[in-house]
C-alpha positions as CSV (number, residue, x, y, z in Angstrom):
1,X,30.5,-43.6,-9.6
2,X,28.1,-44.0,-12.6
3,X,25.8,-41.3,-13.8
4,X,23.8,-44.0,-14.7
5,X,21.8,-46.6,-12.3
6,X,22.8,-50.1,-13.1
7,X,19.8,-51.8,-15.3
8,X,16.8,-53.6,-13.4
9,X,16.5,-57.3,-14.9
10,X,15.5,-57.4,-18.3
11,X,15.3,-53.3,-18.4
12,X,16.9,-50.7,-19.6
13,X,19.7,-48.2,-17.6
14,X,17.4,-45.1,-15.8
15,X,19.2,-41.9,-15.5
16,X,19.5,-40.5,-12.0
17,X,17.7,-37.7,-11.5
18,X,20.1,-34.6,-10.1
19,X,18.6,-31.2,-8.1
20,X,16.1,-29.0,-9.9
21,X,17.4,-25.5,-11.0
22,X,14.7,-24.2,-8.3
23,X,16.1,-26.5,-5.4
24,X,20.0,-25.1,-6.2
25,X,18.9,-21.7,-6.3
26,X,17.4,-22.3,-2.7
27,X,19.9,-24.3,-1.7
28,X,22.9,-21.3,-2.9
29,X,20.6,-18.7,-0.7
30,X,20.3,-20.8,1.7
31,X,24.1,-20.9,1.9
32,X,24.8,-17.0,1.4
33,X,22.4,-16.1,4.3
34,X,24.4,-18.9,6.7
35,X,27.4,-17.9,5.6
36,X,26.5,-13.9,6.0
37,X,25.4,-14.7,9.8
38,X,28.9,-16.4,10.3
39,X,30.7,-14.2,8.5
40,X,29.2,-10.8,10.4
41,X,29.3,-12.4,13.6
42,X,33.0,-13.7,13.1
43,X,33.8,-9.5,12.0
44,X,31.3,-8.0,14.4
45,X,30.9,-9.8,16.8
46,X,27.7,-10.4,18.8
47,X,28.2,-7.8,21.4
48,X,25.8,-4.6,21.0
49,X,27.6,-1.8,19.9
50,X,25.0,0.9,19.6
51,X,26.1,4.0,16.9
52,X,26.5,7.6,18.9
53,X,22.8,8.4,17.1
54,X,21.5,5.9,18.6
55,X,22.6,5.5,21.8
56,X,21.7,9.6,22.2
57,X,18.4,9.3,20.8
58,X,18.8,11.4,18.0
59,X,17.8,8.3,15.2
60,X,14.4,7.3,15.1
61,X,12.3,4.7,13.3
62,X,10.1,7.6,12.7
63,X,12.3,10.0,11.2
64,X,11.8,8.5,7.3
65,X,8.0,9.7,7.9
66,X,8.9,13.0,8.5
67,X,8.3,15.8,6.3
68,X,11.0,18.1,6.0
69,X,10.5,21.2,3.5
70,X,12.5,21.5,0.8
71,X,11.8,24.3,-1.0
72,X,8.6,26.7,-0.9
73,X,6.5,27.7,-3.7
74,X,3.9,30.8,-2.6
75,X,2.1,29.2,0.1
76,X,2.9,25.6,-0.9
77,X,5.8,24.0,1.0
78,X,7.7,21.2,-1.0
79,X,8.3,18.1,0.3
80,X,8.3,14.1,-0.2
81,X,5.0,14.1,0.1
82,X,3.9,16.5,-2.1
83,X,6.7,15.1,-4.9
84,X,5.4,11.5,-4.3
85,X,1.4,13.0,-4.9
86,X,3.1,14.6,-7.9
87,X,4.6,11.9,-9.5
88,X,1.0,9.7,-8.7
89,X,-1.1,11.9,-10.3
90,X,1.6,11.8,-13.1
91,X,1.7,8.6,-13.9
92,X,-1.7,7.6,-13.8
93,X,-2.6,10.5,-16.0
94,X,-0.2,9.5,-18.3
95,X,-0.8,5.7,-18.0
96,X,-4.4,6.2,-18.5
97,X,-4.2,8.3,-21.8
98,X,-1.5,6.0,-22.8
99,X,-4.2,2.7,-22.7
100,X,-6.7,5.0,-24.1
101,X,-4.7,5.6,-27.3
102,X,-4.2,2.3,-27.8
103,X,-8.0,0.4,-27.8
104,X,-8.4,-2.1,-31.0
105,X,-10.8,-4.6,-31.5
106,X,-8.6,-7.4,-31.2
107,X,-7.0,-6.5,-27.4
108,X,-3.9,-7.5,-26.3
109,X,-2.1,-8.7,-23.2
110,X,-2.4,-5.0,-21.7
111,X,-6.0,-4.1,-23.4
112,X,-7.2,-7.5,-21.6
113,X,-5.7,-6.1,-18.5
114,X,-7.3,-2.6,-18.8
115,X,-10.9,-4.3,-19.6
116,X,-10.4,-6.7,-16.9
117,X,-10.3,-3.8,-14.4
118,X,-13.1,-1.6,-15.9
119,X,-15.6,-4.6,-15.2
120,X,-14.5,-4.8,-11.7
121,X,-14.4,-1.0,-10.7
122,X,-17.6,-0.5,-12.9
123,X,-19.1,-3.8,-10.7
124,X,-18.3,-1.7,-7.6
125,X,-20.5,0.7,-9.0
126,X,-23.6,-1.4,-10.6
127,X,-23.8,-3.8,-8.1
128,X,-24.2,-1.1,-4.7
129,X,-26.1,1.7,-6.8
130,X,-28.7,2.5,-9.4
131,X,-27.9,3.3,-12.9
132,X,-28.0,6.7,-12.5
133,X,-25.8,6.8,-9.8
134,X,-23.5,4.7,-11.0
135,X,-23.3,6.2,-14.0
136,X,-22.3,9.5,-12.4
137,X,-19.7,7.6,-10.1
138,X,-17.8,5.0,-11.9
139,X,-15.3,7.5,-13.4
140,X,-14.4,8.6,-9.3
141,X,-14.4,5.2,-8.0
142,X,-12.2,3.7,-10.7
143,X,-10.0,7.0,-10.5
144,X,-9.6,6.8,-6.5
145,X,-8.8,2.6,-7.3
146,X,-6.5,3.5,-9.7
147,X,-5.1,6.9,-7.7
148,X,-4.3,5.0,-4.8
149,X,-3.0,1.9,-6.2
150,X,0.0,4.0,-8.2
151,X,0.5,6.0,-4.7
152,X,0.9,2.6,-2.9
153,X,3.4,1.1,-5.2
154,X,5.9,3.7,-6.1
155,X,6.1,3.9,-2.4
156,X,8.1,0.4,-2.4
157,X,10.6,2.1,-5.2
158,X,13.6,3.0,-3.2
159,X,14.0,6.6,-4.8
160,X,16.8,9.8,-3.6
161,X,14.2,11.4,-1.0
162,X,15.8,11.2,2.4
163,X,16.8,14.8,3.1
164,X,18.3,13.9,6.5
165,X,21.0,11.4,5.1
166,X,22.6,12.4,2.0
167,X,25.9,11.1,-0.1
168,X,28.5,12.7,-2.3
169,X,28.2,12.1,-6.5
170,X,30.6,13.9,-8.4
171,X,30.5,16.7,-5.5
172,X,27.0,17.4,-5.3
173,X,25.1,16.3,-2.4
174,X,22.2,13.5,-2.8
175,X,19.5,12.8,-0.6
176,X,19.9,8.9,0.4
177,X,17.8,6.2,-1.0
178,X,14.5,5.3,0.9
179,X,11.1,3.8,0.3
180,X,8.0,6.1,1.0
181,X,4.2,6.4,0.6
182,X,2.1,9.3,0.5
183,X,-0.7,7.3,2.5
184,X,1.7,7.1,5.4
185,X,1.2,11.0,6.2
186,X,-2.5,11.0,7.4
187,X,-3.5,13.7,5.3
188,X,-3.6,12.2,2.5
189,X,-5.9,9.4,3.2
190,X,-8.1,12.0,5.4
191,X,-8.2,14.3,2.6
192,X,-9.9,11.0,0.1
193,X,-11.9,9.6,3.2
194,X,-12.8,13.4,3.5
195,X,-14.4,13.9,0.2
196,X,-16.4,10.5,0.0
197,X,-18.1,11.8,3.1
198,X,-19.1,15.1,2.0
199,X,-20.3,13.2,-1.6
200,X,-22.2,10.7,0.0
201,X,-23.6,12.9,2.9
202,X,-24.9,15.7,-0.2
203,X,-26.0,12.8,-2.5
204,X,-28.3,11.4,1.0
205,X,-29.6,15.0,1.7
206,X,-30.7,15.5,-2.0
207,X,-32.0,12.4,-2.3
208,X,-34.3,12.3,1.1
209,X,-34.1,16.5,1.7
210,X,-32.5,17.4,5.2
211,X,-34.8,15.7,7.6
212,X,-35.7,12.4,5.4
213,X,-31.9,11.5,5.5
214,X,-31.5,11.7,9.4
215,X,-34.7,9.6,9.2
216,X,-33.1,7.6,6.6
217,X,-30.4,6.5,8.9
218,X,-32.6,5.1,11.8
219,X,-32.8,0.9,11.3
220,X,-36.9,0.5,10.4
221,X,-39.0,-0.9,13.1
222,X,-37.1,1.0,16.1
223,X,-39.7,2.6,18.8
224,X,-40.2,3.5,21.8
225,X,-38.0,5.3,24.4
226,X,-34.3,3.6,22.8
227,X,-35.1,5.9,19.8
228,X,-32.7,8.9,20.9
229,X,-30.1,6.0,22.0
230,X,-30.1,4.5,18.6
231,X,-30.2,7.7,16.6
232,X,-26.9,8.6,18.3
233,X,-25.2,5.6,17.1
234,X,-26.4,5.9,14.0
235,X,-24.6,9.1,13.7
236,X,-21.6,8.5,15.5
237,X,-21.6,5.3,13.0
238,X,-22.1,7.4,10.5
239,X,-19.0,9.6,11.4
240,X,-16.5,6.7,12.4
241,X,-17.0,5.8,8.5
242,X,-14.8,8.8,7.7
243,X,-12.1,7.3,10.9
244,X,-12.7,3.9,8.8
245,X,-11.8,5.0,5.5
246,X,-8.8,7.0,6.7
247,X,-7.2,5.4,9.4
248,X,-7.7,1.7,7.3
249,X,-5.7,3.1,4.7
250,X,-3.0,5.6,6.4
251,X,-2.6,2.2,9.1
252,X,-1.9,-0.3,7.1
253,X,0.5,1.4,4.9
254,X,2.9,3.3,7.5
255,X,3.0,-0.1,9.5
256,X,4.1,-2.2,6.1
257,X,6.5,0.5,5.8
258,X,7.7,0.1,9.3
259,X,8.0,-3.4,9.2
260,X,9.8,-3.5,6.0
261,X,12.6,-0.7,7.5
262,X,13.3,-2.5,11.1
263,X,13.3,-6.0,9.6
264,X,15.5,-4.7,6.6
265,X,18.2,-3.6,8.9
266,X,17.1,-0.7,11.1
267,X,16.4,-3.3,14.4
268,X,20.0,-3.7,13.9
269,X,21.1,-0.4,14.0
270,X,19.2,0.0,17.2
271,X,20.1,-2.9,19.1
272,X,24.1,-2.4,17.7
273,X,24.5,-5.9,16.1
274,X,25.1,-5.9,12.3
275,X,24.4,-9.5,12.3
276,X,20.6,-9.2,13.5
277,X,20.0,-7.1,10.3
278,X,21.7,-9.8,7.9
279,X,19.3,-12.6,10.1
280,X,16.0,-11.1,9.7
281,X,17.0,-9.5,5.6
282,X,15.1,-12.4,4.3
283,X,12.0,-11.6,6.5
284,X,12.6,-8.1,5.8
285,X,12.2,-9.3,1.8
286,X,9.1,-11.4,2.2
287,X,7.2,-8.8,3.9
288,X,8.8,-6.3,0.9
289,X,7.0,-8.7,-1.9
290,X,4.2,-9.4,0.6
291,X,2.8,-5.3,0.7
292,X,4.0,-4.6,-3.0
293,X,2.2,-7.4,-4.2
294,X,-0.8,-8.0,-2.3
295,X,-1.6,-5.0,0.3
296,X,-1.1,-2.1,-2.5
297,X,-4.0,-3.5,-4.9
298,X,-6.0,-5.1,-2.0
299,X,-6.0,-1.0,0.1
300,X,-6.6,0.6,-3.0
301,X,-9.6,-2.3,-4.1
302,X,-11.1,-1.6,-0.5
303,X,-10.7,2.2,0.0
304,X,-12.9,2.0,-3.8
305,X,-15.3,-0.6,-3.1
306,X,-16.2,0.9,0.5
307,X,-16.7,4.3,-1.5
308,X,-19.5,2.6,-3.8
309,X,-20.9,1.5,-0.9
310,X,-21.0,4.4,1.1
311,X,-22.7,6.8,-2.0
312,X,-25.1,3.8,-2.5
313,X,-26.4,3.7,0.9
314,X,-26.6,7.3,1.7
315,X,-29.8,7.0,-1.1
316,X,-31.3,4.0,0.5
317,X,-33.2,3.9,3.8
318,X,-32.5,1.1,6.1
């Protein structure tokens, strides 16, 4: 049969048009993942066959969250979380002196970038306090934006940190591959939350004095004998904002992290069937680019944003 479509009267010959490179790509995964559920069910069959860890209770979902020590140094204990705090504060450190090194007057690609994010972090700041507030707080509110950010996303880099499971290289014994955040152990989160409570609770006491900031809190135009009734939930409000900040963070993180792990294969390994893992891989992949992509900068923006709001309105009275 002819490439070419047979001329229209008084016309020329059209070329047929064939798949776009994007179509066979899709088309050729498409293929691979139907041919992988065949394949595994065909080897595997699809009767449960639970592993001895499982089937015991000995494996857990859980487990990759746990913090096992690794070595102690004086009165610190070593662990994944403390190397993946490490290896944040790191990296920023070094990616921020890096940029900073680098400033011309005609910006590139990267300088753009860089700029790009100071006017939004130092909008945070302008637009929810006064100058001299926001003076004094732009360099913390763009450092916890850009603290937590790295955190988030070297947590979806599959690195050698799972102490329970390792394999054999050249003899020596290597912790397995696994993805982990620090935001996924509370502390870390609490321990931020924690310290834009304290700020904004010292910067509303030396701004009103003791007495003026309770006042401060109370909504204007409340009398009468609901007074005591609103003043409570004014300072149980007041508190949650340090649940808020922490549990918004720590939350969405560990459950990205879970989702990622049981739709990446682990609901496999606990219902026995190697062929559920290979069916739900590609959900396990979209909800992969889904939190690296999106969640990380959009937890980070928020956790920032909330803080400029927080030290803004401990000054102001309602």
């Amino acid at each position: 049969m002819s490439a070419i479509q047979a001329p229209a009267p008084g016309g020329t010959p059209t070329p047929q048009k064939g798949l776009s490179n994007g179509k066979k790509i899709l088309y050729s995964v498409l293929g691979v993942w139907i041919g992988g559920i065949v394949v595994f069910a065909i080897l595997f069959g699809i009767t449960a066959h639970k592993a001895p860890s499982v089937a015991s209770g000995v494996f857990s979902p859980t487990d990759e969250f746990k913090l096992d020590t690794w070595f102690k140094l004086g009165p610190i204990d070593f662990n994944k979380g403390v190397l993946y705090l490490l290896m944040t504060t790191g990296i920023t450190v070094a990616v921020m002196v890096y940029i900073s090194k680098r400033l011309q007057s005609r910006p590139g690609r990267l300088q753009v970038a860089v700029e790009s994010f100071y006017d939004l972090t130092r909008g945070m700041a302008t637009e929810n306090m006064d100058d001299a507030m926001a003076k004094k707080y732009f360099p913390l509110i763009a450092t916890l934006f850009v603290f937590i950010l790295v955190s988030n996303l070297i947590g979806y880099i599959p690195l050698p940190v799972d102490s329970t499971e390792k394999f054999s290289l050249f003899g020596a014994h290597i912790p397995s591959l696994q993805i982990y955040a620090a935001d996924t152990n509370v502390a870390f989160p609490l321990i931020l939350a924690l310290s834009v409570f304290i700020l904004s609770t010292y910067e509303g006491v030396k701004h009103h004095g003791p007495i003026g900031y309770l006042k401060s809190l109370m909504p204007g135009g409340v009398t009468g004998p609901i007074v005591p009734l609103i003043f409570g939930i004014e300072i149980l409000s007041n508190f949650l904002r340090l649940v808020s900040l922490t549990v918004r963070l720590w939350a969405n993180l560990l459950a990205g992290h879970l989702l990622i792990a049981f739709m990446g294969g682990e609901l496999g390994v606990l219902v026995g069937l190697q062929v559920v893992s290979w069916f739900l891989l590609p959900i396990g992949i979209a909800i992969f680019l889904f939190e690296a992509v999106l969640i990380a900068g959009l937890q980070a923006f928020i956790f920032a944003i909330l803080t400029a709001i927080y030290l803004g309105s401990a000054v102001s009275s309602h």
